[in-house]
C-alpha positions in Angstrom: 44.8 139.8 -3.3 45.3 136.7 -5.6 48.1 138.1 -7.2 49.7 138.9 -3.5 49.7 135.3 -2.6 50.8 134.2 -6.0 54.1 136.3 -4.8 54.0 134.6 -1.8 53.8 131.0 -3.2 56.8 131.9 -5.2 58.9 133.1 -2.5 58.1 130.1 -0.4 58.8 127.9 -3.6 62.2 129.5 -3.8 63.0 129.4 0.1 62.3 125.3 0.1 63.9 124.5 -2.9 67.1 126.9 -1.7 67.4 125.4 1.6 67.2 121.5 0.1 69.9 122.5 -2.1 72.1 123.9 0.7 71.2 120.3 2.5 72.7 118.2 0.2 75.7 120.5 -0.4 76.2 120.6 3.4 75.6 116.3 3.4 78.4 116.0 0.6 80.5 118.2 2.2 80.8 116.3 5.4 81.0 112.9 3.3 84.7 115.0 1.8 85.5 115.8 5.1 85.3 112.6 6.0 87.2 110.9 3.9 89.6 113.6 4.0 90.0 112.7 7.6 90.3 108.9 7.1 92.8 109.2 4.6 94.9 111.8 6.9 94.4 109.0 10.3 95.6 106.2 7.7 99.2 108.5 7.0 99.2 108.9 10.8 99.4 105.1 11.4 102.0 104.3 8.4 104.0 107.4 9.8 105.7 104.7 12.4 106.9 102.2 10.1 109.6 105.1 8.5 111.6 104.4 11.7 112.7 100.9 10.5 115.8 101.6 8.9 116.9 103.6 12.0 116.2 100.9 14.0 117.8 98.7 11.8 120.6 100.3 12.1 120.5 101.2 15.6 120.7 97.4 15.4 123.7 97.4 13.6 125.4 99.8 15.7 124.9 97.7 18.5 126.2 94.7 17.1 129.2 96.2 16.3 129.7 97.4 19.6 129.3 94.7 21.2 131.9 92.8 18.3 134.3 95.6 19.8 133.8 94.7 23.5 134.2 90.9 22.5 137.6 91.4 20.9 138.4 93.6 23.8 137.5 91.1 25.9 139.6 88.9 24.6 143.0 90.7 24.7 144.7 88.6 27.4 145.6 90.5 30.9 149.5 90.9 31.2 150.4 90.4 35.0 154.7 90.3 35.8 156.4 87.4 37.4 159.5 88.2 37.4 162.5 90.3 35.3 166.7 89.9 35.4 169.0 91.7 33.7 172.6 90.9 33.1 175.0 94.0 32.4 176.8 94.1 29.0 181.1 94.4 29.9 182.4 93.9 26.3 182.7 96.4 24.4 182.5 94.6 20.8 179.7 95.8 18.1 179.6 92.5 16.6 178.7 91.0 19.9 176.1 94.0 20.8 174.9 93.0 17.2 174.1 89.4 17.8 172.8 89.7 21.4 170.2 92.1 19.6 169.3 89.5 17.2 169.1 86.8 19.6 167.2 88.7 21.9 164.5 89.7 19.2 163.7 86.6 18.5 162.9 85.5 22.4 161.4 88.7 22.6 157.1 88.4 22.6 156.8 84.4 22.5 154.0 83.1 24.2 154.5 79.2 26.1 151.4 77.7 26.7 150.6 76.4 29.8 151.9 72.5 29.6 154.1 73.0 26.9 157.8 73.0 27.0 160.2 76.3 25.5 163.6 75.4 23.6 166.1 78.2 23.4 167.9 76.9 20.6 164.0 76.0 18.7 163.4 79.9 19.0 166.5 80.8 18.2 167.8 78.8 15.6 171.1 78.5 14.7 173.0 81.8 15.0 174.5 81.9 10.8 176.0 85.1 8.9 172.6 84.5 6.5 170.6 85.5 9.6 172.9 88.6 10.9 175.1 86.6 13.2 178.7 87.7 13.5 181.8 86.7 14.7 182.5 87.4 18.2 184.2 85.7 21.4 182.7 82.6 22.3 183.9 79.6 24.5 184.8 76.2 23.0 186.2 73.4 25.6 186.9 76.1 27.9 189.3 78.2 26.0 188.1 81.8 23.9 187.7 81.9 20.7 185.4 83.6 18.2 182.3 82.4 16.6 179.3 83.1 14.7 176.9 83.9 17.6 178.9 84.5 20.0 176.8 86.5 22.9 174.1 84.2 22.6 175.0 82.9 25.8 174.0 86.1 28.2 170.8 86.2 26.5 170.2 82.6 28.0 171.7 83.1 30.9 169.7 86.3 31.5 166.2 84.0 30.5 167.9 81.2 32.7 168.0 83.6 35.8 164.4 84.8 35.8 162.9 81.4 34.7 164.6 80.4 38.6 162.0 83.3 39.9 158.9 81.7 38.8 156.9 79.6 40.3 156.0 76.3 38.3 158.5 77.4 35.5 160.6 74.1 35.8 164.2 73.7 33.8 164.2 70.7 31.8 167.6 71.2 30.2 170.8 73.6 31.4 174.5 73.5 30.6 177.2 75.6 32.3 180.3 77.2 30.5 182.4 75.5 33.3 184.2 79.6 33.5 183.7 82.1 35.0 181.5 84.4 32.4 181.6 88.1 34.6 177.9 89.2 34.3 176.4 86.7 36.6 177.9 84.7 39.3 179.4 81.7 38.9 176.9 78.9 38.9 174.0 80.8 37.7 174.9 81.0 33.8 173.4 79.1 31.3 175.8 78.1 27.4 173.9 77.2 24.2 175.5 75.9 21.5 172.9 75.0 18.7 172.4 71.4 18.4 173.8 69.9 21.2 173.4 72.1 24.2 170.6 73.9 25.1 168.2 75.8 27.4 164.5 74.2 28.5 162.1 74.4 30.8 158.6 73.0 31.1 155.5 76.2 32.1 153.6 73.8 34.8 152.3 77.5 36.3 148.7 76.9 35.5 148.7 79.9 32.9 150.1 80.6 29.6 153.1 83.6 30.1 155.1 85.4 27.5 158.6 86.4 27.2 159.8 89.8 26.6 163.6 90.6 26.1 165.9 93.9 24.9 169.4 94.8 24.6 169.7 98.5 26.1 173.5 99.6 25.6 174.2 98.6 29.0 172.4 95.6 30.0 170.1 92.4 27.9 166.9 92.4 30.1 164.4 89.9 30.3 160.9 90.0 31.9 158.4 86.9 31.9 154.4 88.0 32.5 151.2 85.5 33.2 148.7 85.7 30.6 145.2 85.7 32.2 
């Protein structure tokens, strides 16, 4: 019987000091856990801040966008006041050549509202170092040839729809005193660089811009309001 319930004691001794063991193991375990856990919920919260650069640049992006729609903005709205054309009845290639000239150089300037255009100022003087050539021209009323010649149904064509607009006002205007053929009589306007020009003063309000071309038929001229 004593050595029955020595067995016992034993077994008992075992069964206690088993199940403190397995307490303490299960105590650290939940401690790792724990910390495991911790660590993982302090990832979670840093997880946001990796979106920074994409915002960033998202910010980026939208400034340059918005640089876009700024210079957009500012390209100036082209509205027509008025166009002429005058039709070309000399057949002559050095006069096609300097009415081409001539009419490139007219061709996209801007007058500011307040400010006053000078044909001959745009143009300059029509020498063989710039293109010019010979062709008929009139001097004191008689025909004769000339560097330049042709220069004078370009300003007569810008002359003619300057008199359709509204607050364009002619400051300066000479007439050949002849008969020219490709506008009626009264409605030209010579330039002779130097001494007699073409002028007017843009009292519209707005800024405009001329365009002109030489098709092989006609020099056209267009004047638009810049707003």
């Amino acid at each position: 019987m004593k050595k029955y319930t020595k067995w016992v004691l034993i077994l008992i001794g075992i069964i206690v000091i088993a199940g403190v063991a397995y307490f303490f193991l299960s105590q650290r375990n939940s401690q790792n856990n724990q910390a495991t856990q911790g660590k993982r919920t302090t990832t979670e919260i840093n997880v946001p801040n990796l979106d920074t650069n994409s915002a960033t640049n998202n910010n980026i992006n939208n400034v340059t966008e918005n640089s876009q729609v700024k210079q957009e903005e500012k390209e100036p709205v082209e509205t027509e006041l008025a166009h002429f054309s005058t039709e070309i009845l000399v057949e002559d290639n050095n006069r096609d050549n300097n009415l081409e000239i001539t009419a490139s150089k007219i061709n996209g300037t801007v007058v500011k509202s307040g400010e006053e255009f000078s044909f001959n100022e745009t143009v300059g003087n029509p020498t063989p170092d710039k293109g010019y050539e010979k062709a008929g021209i009139f001097v004191n009323g008689k025909k004769e040839k000339g560097y330049g010649g042709g220069n004078c149904q370009v300003s007569t064509t810008l002359y003619d729809t300057v008199l359709k607009v509204d607050g364009l006002d002619v400051t300066e205007r000479h007439e050949h005193g002849k008969e020219v053929g490709y506008v009626e009589k009264g409605k030209d306007a010579t330039v002779a660089y130097d001494y007699l020009d073409l002028k007017f003063k843009n009292n519209t309000g707005s800024d405009i811009k001329i365009y002109a071309n030489v098709t092989e038929e006609k020099v056209n001229v267009k004047i638009v309001k810049l707003s």
